[in-house]
Gaussian input, Z-matrix of N, CA and C with variables (Angstrom, degrees):
# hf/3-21g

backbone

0 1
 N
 C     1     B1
 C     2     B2     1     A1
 N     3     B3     2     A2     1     D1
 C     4     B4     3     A3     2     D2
 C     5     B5     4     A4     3     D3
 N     6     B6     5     A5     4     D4
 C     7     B7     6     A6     5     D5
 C     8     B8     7     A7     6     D6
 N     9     B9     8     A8     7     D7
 C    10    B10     9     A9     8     D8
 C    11    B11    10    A10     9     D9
 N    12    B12    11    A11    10    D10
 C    13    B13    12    A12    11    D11
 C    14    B14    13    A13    12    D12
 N    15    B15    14    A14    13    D13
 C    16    B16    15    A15    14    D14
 C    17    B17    16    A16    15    D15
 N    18    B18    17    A17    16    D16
 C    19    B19    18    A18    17    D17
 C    20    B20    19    A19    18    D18
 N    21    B21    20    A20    19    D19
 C    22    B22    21    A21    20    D20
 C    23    B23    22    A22    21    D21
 N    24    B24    23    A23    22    D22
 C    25    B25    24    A24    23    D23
 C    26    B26    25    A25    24    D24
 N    27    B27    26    A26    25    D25
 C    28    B28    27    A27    26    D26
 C    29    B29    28    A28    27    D27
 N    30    B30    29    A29    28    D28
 C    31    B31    30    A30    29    D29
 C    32    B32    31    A31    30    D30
 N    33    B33    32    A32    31    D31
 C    34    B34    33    A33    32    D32
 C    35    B35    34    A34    33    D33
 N    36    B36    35    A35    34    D34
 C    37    B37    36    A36    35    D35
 C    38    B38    37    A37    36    D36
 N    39    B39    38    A38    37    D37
 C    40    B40    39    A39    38    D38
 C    41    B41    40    A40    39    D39
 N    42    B42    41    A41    40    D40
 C    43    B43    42    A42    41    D41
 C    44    B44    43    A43    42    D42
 N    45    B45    44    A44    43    D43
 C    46    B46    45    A45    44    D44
 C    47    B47    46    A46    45    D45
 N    48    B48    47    A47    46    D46
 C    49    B49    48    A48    47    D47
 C    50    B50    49    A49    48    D48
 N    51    B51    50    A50    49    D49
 C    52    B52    51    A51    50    D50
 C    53    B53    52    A52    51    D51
 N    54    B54    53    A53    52    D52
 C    55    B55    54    A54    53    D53
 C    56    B56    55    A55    54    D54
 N    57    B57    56    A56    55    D55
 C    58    B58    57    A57    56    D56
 C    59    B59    58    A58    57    D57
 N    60    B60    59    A59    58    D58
 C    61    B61    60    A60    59    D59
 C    62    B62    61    A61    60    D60
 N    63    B63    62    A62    61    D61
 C    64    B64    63    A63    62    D62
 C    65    B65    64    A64    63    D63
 N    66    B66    65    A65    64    D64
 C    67    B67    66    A66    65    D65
 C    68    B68    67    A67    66    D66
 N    69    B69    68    A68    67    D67
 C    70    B70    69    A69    68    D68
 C    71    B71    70    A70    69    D69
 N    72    B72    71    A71    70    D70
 C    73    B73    72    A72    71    D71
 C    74    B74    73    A73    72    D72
 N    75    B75    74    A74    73    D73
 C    76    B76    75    A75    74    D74
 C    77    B77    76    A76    75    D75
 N    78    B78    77    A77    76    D76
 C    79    B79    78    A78    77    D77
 C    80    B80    79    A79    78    D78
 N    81    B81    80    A80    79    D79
 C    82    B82    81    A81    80    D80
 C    83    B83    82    A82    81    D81
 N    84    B84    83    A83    82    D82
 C    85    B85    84    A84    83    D83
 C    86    B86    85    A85    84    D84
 N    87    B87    86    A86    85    D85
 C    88    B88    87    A87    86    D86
 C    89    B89    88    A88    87    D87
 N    90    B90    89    A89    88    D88
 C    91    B91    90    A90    89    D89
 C    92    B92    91    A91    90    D90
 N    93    B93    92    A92    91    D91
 C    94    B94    93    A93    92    D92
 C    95    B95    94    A94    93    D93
 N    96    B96    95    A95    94    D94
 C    97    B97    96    A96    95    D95
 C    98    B98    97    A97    96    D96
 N    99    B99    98    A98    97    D97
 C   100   B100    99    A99    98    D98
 C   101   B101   100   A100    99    D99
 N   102   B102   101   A101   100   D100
 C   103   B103   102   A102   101   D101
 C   104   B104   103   A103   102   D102
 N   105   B105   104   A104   103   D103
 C   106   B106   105   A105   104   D104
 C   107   B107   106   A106   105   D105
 N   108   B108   107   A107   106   D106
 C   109   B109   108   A108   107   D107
 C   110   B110   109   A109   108   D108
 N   111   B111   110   A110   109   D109
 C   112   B112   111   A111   110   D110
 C   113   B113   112   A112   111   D111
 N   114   B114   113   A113   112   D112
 C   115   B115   114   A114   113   D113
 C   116   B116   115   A115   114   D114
 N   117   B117   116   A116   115   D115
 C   118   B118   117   A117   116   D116
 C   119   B119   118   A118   117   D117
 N   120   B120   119   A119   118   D118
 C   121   B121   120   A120   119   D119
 C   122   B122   121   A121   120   D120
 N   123   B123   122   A122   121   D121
 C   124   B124   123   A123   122   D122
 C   125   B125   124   A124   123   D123
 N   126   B126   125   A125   124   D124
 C   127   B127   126   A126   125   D125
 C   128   B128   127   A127   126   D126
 N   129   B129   128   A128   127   D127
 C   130   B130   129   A129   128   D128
 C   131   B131   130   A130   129   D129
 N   132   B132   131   A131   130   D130
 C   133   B133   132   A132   131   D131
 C   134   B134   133   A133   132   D132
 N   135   B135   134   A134   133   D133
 C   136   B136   135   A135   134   D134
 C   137   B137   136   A136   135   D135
 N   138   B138   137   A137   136   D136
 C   139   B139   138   A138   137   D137
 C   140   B140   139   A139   138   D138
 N   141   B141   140   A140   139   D139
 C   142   B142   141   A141   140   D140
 C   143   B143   142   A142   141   D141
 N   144   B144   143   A143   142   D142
 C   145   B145   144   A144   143   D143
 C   146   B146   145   A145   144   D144
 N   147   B147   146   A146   145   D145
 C   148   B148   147   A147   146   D146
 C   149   B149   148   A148   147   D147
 N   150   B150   149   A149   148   D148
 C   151   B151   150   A150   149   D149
 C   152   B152   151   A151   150   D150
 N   153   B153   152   A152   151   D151
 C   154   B154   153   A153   152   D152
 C   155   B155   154   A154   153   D153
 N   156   B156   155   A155   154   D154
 C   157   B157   156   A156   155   D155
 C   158   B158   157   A157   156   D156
 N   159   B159   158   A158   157   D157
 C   160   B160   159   A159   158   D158
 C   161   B161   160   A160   159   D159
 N   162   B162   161   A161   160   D160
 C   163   B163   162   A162   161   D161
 C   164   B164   163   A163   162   D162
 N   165   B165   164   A164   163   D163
 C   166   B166   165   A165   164   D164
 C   167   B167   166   A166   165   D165
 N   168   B168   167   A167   166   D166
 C   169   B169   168   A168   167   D167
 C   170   B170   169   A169   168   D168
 N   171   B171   170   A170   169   D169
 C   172   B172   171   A171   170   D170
 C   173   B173   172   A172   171   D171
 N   174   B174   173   A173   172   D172
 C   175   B175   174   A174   173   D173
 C   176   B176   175   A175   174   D174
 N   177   B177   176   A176   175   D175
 C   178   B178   177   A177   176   D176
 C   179   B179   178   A178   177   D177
 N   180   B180   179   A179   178   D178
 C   181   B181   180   A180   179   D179
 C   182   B182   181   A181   180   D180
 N   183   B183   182   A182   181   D181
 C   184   B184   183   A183   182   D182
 C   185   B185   184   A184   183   D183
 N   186   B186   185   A185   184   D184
 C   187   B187   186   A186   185   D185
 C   188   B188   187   A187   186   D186
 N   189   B189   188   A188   187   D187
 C   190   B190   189   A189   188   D188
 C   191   B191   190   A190   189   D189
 N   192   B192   191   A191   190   D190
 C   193   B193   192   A192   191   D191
 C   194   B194   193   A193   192   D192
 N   195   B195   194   A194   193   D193
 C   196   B196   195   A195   194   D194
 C   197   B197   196   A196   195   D195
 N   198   B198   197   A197   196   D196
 C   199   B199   198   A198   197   D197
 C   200   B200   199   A199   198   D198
 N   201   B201   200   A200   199   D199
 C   202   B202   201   A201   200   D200
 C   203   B203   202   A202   201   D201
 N   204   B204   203   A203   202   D202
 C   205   B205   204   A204   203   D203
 C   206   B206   205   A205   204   D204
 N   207   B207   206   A206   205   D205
 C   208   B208   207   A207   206   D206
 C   209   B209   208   A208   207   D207
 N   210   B210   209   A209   208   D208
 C   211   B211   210   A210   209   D209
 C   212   B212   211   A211   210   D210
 N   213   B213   212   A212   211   D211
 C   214   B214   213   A213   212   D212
 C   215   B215   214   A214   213   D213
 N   216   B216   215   A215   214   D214
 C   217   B217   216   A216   215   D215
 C   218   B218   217   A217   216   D216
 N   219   B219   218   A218   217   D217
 C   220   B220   219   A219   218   D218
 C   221   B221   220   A220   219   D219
 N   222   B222   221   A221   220   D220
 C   223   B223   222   A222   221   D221
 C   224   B224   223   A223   222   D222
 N   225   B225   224   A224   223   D223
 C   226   B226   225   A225   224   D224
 C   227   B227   226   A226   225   D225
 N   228   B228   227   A227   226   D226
 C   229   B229   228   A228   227   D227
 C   230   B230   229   A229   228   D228
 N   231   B231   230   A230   229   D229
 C   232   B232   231   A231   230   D230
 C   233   B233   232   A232   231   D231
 N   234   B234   233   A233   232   D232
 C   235   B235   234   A234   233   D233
 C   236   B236   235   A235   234   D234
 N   237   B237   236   A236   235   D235
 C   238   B238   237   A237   236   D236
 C   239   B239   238   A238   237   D237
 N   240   B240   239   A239   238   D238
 C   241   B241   240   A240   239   D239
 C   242   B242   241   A241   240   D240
 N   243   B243   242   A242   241   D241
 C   244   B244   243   A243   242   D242
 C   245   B245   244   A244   243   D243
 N   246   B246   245   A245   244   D244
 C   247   B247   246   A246   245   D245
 C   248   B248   247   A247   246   D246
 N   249   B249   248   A248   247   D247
 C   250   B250   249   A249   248   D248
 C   251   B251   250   A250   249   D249
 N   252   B252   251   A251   250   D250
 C   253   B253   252   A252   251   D251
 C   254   B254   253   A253   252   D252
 N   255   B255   254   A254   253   D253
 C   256   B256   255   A255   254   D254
 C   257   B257   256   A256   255   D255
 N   258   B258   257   A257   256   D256
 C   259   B259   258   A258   257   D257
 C   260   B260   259   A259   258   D258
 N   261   B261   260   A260   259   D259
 C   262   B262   261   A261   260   D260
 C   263   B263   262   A262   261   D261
 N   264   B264   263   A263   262   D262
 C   265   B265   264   A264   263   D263
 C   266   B266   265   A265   264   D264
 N   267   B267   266   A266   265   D265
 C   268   B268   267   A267   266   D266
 C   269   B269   268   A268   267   D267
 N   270   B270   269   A269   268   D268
 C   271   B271   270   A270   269   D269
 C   272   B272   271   A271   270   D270
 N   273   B273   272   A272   271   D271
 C   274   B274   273   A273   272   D272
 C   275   B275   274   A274   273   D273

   B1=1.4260
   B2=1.5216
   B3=1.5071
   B4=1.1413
   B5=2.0437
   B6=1.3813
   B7=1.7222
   B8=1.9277
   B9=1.6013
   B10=1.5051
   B11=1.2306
   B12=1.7403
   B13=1.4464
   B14=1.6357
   B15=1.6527
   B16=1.4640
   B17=1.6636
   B18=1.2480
   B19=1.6729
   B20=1.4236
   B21=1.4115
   B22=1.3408
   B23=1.5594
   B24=1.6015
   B25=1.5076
   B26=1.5371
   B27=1.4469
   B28=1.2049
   B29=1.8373
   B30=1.4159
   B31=1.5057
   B32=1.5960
   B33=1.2832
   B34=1.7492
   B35=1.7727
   B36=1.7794
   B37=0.8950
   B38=1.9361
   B39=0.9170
   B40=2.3558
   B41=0.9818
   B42=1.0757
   B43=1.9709
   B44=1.7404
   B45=1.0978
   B46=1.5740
   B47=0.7636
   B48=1.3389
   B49=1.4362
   B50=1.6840
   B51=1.2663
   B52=1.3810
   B53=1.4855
   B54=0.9755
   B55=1.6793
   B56=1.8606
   B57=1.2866
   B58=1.7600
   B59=1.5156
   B60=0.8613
   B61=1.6515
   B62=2.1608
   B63=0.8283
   B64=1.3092
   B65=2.1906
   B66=1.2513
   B67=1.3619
   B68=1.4636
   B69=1.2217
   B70=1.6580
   B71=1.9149
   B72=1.5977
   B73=1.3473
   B74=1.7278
   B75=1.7397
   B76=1.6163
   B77=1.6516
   B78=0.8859
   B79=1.9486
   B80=1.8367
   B81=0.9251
   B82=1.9275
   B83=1.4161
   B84=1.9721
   B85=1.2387
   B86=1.4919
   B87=1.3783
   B88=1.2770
   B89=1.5328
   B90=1.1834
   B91=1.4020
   B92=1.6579
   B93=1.6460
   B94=1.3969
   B95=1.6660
   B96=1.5607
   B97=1.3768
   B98=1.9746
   B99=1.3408
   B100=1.9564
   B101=1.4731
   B102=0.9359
   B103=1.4810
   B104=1.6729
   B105=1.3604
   B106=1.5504
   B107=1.5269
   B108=1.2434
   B109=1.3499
   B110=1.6635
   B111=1.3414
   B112=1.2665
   B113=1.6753
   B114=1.4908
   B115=1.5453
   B116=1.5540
   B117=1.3183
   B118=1.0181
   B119=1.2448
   B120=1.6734
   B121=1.0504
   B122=1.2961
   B123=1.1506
   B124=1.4850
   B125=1.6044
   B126=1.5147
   B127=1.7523
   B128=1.4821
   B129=1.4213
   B130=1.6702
   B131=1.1448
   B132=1.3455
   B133=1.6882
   B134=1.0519
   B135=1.2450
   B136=1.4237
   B137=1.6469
   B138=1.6854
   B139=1.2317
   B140=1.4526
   B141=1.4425
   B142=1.7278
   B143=1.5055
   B144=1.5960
   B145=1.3890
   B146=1.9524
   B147=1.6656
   B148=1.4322
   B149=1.5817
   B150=1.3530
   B151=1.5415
   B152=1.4793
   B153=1.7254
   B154=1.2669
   B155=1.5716
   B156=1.4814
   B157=1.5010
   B158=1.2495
   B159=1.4559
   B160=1.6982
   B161=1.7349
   B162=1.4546
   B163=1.5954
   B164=1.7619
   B165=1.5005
   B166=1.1784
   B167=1.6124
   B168=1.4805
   B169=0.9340
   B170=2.3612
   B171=1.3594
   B172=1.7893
   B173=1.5881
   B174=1.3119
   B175=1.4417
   B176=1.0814
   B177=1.7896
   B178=1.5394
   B179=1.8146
   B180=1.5450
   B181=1.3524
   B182=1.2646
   B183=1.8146
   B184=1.6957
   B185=1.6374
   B186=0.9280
   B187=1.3948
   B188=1.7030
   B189=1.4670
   B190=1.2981
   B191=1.7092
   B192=1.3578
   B193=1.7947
   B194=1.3172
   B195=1.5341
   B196=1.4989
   B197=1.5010
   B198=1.1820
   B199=1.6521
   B200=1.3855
   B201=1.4005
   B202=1.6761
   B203=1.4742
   B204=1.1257
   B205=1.8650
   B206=1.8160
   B207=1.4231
   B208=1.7106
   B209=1.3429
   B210=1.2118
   B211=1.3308
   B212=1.6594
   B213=1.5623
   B214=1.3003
   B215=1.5867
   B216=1.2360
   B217=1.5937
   B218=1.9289
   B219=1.5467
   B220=1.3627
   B221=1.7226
   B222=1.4308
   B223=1.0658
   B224=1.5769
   B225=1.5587
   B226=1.8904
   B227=1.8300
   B228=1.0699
   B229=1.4370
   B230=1.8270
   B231=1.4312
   B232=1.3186
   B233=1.4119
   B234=1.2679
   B235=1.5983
   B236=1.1979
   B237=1.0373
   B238=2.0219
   B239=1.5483
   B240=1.8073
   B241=1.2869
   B242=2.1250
   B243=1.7283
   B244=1.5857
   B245=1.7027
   B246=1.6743
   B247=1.4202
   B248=1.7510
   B249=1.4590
   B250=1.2428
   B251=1.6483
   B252=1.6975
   B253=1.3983
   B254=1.5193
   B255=2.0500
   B256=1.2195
   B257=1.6309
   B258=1.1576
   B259=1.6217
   B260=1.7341
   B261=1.4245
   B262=1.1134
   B263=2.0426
   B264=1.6532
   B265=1.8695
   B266=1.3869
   B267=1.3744
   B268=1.2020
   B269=1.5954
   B270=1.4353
   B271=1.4870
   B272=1.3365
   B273=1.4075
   B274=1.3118
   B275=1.6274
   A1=109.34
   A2=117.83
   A3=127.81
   A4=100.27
   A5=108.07
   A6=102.19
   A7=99.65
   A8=81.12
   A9=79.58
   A10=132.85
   A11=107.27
   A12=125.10
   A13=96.03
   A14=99.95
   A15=103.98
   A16=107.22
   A17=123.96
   A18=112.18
   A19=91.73
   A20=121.25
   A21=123.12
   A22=89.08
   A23=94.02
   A24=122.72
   A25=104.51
   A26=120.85
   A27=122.81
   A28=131.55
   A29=101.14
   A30=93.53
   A31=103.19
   A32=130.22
   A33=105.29
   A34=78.90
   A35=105.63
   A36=125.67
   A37=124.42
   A38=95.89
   A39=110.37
   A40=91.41
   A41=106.62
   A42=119.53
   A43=94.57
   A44=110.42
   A45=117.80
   A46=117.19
   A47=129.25
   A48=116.57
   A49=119.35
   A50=136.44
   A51=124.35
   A52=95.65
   A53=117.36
   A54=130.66
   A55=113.67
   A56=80.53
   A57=93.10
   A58=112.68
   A59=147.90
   A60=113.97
   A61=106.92
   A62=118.23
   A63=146.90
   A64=100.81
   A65=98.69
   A66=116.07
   A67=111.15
   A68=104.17
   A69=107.09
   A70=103.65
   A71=86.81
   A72=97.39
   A73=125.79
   A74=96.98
   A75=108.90
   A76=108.99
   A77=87.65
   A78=85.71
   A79=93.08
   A80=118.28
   A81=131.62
   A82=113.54
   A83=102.78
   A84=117.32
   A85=96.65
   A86=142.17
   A87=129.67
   A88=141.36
   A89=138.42
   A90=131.22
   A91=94.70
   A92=126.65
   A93=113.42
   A94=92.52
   A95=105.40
   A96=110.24
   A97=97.46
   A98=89.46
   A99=98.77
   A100=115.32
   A101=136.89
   A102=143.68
   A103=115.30
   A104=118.66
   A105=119.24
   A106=122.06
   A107=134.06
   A108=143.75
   A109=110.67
   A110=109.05
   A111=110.36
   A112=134.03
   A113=114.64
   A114=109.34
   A115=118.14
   A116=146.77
   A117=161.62
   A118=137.26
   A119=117.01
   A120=135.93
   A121=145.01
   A122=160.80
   A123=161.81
   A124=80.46
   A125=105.45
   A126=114.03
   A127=75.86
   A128=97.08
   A129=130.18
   A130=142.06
   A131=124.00
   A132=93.01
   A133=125.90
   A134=146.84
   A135=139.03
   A136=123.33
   A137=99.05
   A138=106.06
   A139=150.58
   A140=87.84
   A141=115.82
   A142=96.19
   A143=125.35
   A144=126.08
   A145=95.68
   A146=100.03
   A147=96.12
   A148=106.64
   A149=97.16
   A150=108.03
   A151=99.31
   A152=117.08
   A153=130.66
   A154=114.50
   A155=120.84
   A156=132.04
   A157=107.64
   A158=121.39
   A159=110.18
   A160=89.65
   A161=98.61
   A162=97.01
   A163=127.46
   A164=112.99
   A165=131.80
   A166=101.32
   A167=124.72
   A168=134.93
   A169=99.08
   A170=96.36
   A171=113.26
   A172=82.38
   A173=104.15
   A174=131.09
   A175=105.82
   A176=120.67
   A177=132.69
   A178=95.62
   A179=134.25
   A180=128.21
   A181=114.89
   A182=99.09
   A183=93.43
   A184=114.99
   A185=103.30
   A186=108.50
   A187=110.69
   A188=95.50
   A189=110.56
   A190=107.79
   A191=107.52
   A192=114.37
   A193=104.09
   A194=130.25
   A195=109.78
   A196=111.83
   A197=105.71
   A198=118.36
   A199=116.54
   A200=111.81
   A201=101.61
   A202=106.49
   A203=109.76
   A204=94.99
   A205=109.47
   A206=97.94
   A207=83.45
   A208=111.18
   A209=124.78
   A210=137.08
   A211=122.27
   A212=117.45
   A213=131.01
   A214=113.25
   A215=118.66
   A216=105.97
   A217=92.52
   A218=97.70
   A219=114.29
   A220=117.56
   A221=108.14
   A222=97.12
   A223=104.32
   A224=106.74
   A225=130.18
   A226=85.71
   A227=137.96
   A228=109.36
   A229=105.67
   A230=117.56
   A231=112.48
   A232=117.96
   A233=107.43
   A234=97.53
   A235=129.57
   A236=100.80
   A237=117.12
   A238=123.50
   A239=105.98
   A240=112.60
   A241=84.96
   A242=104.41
   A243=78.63
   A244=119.97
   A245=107.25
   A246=113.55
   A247=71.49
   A248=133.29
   A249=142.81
   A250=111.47
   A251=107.46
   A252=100.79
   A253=130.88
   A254=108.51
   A255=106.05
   A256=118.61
   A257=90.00
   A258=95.68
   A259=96.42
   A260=85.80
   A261=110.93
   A262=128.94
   A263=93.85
   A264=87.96
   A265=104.53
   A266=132.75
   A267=143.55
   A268=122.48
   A269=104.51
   A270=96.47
   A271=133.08
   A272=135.25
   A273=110.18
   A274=96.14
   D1=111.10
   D2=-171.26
   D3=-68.45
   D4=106.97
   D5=-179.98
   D6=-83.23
   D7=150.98
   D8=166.87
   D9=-104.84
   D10=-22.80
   D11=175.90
   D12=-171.03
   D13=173.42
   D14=173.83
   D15=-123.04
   D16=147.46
   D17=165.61
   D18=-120.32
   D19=117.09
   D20=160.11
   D21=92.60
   D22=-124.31
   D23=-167.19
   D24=-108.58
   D25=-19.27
   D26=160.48
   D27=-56.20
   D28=143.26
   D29=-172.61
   D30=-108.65
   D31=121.53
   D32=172.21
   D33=-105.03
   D34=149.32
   D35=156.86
   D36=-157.19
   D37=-140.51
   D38=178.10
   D39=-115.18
   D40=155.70
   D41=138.45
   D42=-83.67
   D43=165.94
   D44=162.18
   D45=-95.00
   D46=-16.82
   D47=164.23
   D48=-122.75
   D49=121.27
   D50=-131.99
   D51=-134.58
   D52=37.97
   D53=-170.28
   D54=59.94
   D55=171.41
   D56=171.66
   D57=-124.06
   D58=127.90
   D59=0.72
   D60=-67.55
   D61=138.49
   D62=179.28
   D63=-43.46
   D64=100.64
   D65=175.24
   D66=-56.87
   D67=152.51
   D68=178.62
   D69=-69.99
   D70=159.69
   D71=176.93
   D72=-66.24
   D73=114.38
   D74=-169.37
   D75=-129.17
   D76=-179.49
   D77=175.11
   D78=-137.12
   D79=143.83
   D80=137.48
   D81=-83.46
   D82=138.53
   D83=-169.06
   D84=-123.28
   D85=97.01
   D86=142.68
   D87=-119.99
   D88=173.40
   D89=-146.69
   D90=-101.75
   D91=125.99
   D92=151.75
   D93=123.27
   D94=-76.15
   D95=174.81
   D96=-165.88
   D97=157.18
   D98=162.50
   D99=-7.88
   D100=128.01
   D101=153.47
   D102=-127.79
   D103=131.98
   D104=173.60
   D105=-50.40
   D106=-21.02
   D107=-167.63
   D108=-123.05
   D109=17.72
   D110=171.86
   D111=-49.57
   D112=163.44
   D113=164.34
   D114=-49.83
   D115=132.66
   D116=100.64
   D117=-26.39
   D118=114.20
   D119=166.70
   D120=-128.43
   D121=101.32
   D122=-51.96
   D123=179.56
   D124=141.43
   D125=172.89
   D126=-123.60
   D127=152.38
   D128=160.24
   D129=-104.49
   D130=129.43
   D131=-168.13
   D132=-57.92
   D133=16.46
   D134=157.83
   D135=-88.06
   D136=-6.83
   D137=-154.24
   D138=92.48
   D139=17.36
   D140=-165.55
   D141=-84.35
   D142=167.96
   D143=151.56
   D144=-104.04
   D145=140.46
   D146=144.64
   D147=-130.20
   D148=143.19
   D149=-175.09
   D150=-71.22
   D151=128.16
   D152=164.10
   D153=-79.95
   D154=-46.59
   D155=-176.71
   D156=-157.55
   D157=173.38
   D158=177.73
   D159=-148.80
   D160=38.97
   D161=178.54
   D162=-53.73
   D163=-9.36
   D164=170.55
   D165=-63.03
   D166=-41.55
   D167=159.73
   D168=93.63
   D169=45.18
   D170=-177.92
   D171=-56.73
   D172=156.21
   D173=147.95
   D174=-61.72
   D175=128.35
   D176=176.02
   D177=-40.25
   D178=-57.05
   D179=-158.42
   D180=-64.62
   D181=-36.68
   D182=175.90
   D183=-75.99
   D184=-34.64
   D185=-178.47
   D186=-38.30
   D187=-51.83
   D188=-158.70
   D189=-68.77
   D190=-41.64
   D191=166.33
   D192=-62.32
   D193=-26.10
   D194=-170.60
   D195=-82.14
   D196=-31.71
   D197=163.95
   D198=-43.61
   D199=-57.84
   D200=-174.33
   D201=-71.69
   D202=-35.30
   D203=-177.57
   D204=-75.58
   D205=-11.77
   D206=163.54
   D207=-78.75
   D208=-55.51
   D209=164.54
   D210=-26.60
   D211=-45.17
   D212=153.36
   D213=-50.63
   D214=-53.64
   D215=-175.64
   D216=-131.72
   D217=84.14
   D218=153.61
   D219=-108.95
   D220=3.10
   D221=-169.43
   D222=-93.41
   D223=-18.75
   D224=176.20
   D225=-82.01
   D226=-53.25
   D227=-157.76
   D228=-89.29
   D229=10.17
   D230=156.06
   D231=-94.95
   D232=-11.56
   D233=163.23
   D234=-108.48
   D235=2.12
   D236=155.66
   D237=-79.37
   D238=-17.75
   D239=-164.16
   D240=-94.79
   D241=-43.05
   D242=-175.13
   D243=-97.04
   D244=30.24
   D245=-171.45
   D246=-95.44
   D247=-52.70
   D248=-152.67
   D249=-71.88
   D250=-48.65
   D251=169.85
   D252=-119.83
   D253=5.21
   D254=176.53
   D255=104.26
   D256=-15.09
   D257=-163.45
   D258=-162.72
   D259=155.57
   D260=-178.91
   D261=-142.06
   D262=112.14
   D263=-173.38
   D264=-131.02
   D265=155.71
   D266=175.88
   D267=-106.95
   D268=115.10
   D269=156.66
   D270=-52.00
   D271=-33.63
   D272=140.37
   D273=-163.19

């Protein structure tokens, strides 16, 4: 799992393998290390987060700080997502 950064004890990172056909550009958020059923998050083209799931189950507050600093450097994790998969699509 390619990570992209850590806040705290949190990991945002990829899966490496992100299905086929190739999902829009998102990050996974979980506590400790990688987990398959992680929080979900969707980048926008503007650079927005929208929360897909929070099955990690973050505290609404952390959640909410982890968002803006994704949101702060979405413009580095879209070019990690198409250095990583080539491509690049938006949920909306």
């Amino acid at each position: 799992m390619p990570q992209i950064f850590k806040v705290g004890s949190y990991w945002i990172y990829f899966w490496s393998n992100e299905n086929e056909p190739l999902e829009p550009v998102h990050v996974h958020i979980a506590k400790g290390r990688p987990v398959s059923n992680a929080t979900k998050i969707w980048i926008t083209k503007n650079g927005k987060c929208s929360i897909c799931n929070n099955n990690s189950k973050i505290p609404q507050q952390v959640l909410n700080n982890i968002t803006r600093l994704i949101e702060g450097r979405s413009f580095e994790i879209i070019s990690k997502w198409k250095e990583k998969f080539g491509e690049v699509s938006f949920y909306c």
